[in-house]
Residue frames as a rotation matrix with the C-alpha (Angstrom) as fourth column:
UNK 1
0.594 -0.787 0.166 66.03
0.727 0.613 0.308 167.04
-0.345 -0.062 0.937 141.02
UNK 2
0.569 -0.488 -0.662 68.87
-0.624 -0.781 0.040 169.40
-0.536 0.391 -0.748 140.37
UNK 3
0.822 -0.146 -0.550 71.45
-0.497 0.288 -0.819 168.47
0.278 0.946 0.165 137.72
UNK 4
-0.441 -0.645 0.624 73.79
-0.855 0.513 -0.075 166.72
-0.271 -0.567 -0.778 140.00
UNK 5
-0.444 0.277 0.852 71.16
-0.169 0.908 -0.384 164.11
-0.880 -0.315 -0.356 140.79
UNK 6
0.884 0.459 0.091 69.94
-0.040 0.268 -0.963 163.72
-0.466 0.847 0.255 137.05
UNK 7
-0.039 -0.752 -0.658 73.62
-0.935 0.260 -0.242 163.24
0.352 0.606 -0.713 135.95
UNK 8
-0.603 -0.241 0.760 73.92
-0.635 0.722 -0.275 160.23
-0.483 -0.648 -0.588 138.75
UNK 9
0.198 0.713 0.673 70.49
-0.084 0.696 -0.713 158.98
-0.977 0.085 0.198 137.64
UNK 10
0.764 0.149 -0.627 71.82
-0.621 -0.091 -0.778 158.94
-0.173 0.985 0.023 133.82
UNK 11
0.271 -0.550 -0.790 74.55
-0.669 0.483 -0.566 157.55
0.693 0.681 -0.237 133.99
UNK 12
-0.513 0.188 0.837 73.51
-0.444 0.777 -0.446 154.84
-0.735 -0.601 -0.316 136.64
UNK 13
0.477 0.870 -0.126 70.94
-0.545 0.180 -0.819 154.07
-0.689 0.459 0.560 134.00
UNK 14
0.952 -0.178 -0.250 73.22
-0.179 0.339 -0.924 153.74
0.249 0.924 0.291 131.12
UNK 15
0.695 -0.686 0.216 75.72
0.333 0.573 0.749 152.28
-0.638 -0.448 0.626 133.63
UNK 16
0.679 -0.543 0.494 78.43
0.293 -0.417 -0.861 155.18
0.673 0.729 -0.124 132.05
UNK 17
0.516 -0.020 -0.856 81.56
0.829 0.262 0.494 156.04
0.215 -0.965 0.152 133.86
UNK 18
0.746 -0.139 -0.651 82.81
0.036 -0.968 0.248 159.26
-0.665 -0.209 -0.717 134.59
UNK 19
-0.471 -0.881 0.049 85.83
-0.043 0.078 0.996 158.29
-0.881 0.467 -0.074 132.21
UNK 20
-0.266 0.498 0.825 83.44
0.957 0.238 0.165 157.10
-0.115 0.834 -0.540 129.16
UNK 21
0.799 0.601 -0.025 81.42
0.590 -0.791 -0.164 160.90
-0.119 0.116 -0.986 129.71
UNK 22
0.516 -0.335 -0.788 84.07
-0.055 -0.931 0.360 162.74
-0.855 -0.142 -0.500 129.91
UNK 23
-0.715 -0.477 0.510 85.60
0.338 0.403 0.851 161.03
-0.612 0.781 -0.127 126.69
UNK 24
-0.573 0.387 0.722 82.69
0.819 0.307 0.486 161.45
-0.033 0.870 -0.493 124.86
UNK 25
0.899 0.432 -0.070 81.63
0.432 -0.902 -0.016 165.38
-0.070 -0.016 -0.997 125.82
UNK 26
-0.053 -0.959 0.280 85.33
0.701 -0.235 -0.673 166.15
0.711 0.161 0.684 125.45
UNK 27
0.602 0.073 0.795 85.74
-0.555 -0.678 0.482 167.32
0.575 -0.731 -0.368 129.29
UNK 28
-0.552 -0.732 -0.399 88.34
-0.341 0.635 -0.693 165.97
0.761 -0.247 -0.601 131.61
UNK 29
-0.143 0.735 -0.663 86.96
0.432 0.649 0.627 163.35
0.890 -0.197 -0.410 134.00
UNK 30
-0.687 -0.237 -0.687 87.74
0.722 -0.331 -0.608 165.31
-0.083 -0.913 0.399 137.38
UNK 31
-0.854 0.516 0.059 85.07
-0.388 -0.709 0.588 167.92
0.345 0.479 0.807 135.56
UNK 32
-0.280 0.827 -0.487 82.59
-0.271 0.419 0.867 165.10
0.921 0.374 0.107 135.79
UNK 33
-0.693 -0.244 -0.678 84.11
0.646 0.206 -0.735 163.78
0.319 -0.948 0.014 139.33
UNK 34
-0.875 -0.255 -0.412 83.12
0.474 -0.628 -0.617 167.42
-0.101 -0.735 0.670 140.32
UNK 35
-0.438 0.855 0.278 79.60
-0.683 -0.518 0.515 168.09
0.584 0.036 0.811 138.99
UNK 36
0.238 0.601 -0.763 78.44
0.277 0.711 0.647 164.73
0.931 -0.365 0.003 140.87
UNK 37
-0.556 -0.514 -0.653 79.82
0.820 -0.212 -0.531 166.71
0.134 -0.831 0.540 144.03
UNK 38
0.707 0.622 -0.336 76.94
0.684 -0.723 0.101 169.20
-0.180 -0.301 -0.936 143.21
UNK 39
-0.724 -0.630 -0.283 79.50
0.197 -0.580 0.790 171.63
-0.662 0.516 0.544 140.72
UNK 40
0.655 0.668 -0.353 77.06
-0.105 -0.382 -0.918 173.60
-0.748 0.639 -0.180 138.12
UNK 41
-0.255 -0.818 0.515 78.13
0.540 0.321 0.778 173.43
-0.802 0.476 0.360 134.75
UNK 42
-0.621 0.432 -0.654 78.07
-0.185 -0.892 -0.413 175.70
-0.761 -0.136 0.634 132.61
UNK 43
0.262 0.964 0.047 75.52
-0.457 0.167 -0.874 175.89
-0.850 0.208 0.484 130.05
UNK 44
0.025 -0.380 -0.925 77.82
-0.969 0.217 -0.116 174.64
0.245 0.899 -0.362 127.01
UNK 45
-0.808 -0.589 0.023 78.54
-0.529 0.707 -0.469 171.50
0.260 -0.391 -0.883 129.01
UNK 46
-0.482 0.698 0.530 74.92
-0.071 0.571 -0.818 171.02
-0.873 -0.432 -0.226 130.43
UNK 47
0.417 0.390 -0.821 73.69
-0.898 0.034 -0.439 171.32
-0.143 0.920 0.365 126.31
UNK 48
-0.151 -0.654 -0.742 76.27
-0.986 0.154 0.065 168.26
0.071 0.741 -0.668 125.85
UNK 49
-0.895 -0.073 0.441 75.26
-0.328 0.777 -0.537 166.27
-0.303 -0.625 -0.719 128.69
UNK 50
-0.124 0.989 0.078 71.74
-0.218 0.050 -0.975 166.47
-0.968 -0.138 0.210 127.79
UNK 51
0.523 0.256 -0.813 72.27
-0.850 0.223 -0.477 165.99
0.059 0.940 0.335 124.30
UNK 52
-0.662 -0.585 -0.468 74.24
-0.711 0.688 0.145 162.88
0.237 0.428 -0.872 125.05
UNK 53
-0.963 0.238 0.125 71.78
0.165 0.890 -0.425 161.30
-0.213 -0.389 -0.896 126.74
UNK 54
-0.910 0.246 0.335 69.09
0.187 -0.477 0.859 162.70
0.371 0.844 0.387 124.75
UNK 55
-0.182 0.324 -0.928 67.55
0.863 -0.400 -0.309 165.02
-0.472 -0.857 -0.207 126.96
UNK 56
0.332 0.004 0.943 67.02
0.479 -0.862 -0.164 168.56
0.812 0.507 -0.288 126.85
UNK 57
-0.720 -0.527 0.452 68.70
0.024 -0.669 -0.743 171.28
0.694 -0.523 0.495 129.24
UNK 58
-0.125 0.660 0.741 65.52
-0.754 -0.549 0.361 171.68
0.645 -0.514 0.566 130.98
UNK 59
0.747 0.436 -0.502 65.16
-0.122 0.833 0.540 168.12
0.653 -0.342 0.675 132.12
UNK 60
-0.024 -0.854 -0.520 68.93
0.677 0.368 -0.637 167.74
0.735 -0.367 0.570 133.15
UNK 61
-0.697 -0.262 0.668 68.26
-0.131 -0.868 -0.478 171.27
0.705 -0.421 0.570 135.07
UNK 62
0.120 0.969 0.217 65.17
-0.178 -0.194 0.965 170.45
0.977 -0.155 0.150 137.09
């Protein structure tokens, strides 16, 4: 899975919406809009995602 499809599958899981994530990683939601479109983030951003959904960088990267 790349880190597109392991955002989708997180926050399908924990039924989060691109507004809620982007509130709570302080990032604007069009940010979020645009990794699920298969944008990379960079590594500050993929440390937040994974730490919100307590993860680790590798997992969210795979």
């Amino acid at each position: 899975m790349s880190f597109r499809e392991n955002l989708v599958s997180k926050m399908e899981e924990s039924k989060i919406t691109n507004y809620r994530l982007s509130k709570d990683i302080h990032v604007h939601a069009t940010t979020i809009r645009n990794w699920k479109e298969g944008v990379n983030p960079i590594l500050e951003h993929i440390k937040r995602v994974a730490d919100y959904f307590g993860t680790t960088i590798d997992e969210m990267t795979k």
